[in-house]
C-alpha positions in Angstrom: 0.0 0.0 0.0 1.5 3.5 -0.9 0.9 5.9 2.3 -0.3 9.3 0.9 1.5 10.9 4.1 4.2 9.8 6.3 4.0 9.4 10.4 7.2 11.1 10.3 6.1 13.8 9.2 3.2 14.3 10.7 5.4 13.5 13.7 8.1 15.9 13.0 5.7 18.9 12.2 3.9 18.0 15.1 7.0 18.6 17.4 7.8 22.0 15.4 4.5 23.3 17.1 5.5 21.9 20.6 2.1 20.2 20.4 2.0 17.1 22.4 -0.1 13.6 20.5 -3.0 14.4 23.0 -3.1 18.2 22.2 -3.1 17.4 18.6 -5.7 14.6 18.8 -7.9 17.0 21.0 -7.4 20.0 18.0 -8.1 17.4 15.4 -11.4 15.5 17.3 -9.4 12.2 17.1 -8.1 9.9 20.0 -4.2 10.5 21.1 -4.1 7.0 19.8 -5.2 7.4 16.6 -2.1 10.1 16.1 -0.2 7.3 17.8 -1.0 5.3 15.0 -0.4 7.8 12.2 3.0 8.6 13.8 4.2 5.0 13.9 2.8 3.8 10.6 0.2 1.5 12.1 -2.6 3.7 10.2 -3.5 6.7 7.8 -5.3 9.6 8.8 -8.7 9.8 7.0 -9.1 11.8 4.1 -11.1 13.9 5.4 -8.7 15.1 8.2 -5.6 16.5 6.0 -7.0 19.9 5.4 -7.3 20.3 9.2 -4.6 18.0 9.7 -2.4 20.5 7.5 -3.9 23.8 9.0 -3.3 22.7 12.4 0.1 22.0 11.7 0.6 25.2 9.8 1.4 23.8 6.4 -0.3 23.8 3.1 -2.3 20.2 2.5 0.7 19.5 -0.8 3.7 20.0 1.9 1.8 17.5 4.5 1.4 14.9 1.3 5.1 15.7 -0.1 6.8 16.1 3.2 8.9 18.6 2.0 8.5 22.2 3.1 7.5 24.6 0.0 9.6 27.9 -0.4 8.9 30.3 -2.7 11.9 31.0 -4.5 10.4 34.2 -6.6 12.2 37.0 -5.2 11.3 39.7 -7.9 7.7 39.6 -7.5 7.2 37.9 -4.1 3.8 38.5 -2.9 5.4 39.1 0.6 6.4 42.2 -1.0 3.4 43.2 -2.5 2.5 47.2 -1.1 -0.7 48.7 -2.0 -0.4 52.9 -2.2 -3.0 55.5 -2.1 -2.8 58.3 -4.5 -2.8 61.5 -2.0 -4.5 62.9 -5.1 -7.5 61.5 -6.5 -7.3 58.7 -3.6 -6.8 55.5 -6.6 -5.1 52.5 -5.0 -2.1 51.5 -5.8 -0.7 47.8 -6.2 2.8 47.6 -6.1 5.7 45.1 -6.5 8.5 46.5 -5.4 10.3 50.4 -4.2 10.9 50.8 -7.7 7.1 51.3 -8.8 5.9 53.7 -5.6 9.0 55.9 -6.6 8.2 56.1 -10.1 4.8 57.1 -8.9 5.9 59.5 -6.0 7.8 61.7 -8.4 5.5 61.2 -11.0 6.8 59.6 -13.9 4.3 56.7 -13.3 
């Protein structure tokens, strides 16, 4: 049988939030035993916990499944640095990408 996720990770995700099995069972609505289980490879989580099971944890449901941590490696257009701008003048909003586009607008070559 091909395991869709691994108890390691589940496990080692689980420790990165300092959550005990109990704490996460009680988040989740399952038994401590039943993350036992997962944990040790004795059982699957059901389908219908991995969005929970992923939110809980504080990863997306693809980085539970893969068990690799996803990093956006876009550093140009990041939409970490995305800064919306009001125009003091006729009060438009302004999406920006970077410095570079609010200073072509604040001097007003934009």
């Amino acid at each position: 049988m091909i395991q869709y996720v691994t108890g390691s990770t589940i496990k080692a995700l689980r420790e990165r939030k300092s959550y005990t099995q109990k704490q996460l069972a009680d988040l989740l609505g399952v038994s401590d035993k039943a993350v036992s289980k997962w944990e040790t490879g004795k059982g699957l989580p059901d389908i219908t916990l991995l969005e929970p099971l992923a939110k809980t944890l504080g990863v997306s449901v693809a980085e539970l499944l893969s068990g690799e941590c996803v990093i956006n490696g876009n550093r140009s257009a990041n939409m970490l640095r995305t800064k919306f701008y009001v125009c003091p003048v006729c009060g438009n909003v302004i999406h920006a990408m970077g410095e570079e586009c609010y200073m072509l607008f604040a001097t007003g070559m934009a």
